[in-house]
C-alpha positions as CSV (number, residue, x, y, z in Angstrom):
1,X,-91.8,13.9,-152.8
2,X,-88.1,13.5,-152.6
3,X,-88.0,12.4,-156.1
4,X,-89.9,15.3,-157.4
5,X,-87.7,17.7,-154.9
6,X,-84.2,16.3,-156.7
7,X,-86.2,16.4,-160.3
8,X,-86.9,19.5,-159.7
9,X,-83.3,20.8,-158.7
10,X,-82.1,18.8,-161.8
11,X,-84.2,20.9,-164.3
12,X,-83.6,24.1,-162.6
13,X,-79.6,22.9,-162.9
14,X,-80.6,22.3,-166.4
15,X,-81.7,25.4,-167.1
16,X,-78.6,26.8,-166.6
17,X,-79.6,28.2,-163.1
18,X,-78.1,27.0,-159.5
19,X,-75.1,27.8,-157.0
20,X,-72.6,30.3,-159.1
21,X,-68.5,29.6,-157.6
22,X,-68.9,33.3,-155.4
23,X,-72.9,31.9,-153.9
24,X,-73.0,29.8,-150.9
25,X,-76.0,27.6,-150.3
26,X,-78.0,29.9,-147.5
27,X,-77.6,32.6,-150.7
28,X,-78.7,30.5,-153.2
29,X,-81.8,29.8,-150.5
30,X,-82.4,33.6,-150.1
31,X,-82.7,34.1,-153.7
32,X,-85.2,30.9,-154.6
33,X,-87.5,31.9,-151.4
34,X,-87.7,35.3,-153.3
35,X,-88.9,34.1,-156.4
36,X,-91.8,32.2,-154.2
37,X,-92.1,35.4,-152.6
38,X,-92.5,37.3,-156.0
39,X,-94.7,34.2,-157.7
40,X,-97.3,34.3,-154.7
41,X,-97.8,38.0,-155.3
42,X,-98.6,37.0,-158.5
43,X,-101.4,34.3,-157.1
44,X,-102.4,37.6,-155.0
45,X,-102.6,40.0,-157.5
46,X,-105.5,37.4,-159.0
47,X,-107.2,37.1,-155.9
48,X,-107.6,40.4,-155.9
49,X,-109.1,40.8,-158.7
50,X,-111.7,38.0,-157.5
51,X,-110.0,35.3,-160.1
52,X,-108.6,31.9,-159.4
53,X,-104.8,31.8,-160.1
54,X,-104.2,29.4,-163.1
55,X,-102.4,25.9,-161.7
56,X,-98.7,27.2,-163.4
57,X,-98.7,29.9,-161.2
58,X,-99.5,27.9,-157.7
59,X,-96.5,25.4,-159.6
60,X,-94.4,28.5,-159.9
61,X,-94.7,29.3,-155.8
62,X,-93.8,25.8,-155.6
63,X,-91.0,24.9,-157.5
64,X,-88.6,27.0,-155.7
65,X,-89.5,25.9,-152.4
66,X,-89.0,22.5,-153.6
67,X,-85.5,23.4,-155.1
68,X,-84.8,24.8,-151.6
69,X,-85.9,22.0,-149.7
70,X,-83.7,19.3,-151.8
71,X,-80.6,22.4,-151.4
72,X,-80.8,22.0,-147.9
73,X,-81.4,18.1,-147.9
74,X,-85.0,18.2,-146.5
75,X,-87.3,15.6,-146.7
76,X,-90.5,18.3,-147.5
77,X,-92.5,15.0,-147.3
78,X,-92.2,14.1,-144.3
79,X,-92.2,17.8,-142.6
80,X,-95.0,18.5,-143.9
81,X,-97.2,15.1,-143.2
82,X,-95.9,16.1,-139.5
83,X,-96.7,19.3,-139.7
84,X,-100.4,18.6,-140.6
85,X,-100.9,15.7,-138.3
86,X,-99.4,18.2,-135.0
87,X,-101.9,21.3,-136.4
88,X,-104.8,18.2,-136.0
89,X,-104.2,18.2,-132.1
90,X,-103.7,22.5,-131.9
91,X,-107.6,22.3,-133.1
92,X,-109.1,26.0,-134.5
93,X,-107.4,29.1,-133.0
């Protein structure tokens, strides 16, 4: 998942969009957590209405979590293969 973290970071930098000279990283991390913020009310917004969310928008939730992750040099990966493997043992709640 690295790869597809820094891929992803590359387009984004392609696009024209990243760190601006006056943005420090944790601002630049505000603003992509946002957009995930804005993009799952979108995925809400069609469960609402009792209608699976097309695959582009769970992608668009995605992408800039995964543009946040390589920003702050995460290994998403790896957090999250732990993550699931510890919820295993905290059983149903």
């Amino acid at each position: 998942m690295r790869r597809l973290q820094k891929y992803v970071l590359d387009c984004i930098h392609q696009r024209g969009y990243g760190i601006t000279e006056n943005e420090s990283i944790p601002e630049y991390n505000v603003r992509q957590y946002l957009k995930a913020t804005e993009e799952m009310g979108e995925i809400a917004r069609y469960l609402f209405d009792r209608q699976s969310p097309p695959a582009t928008e769970i992608a668009d939730v995605i992408i800039p979590l995964l543009a946040m992750a390589e920003m702050l040099n995460y290994d998403l990966e790896t957090a999250i293969t732990e993550k699931v493997e510890n919820d295993i043992e905290r059983g149903i709640r």
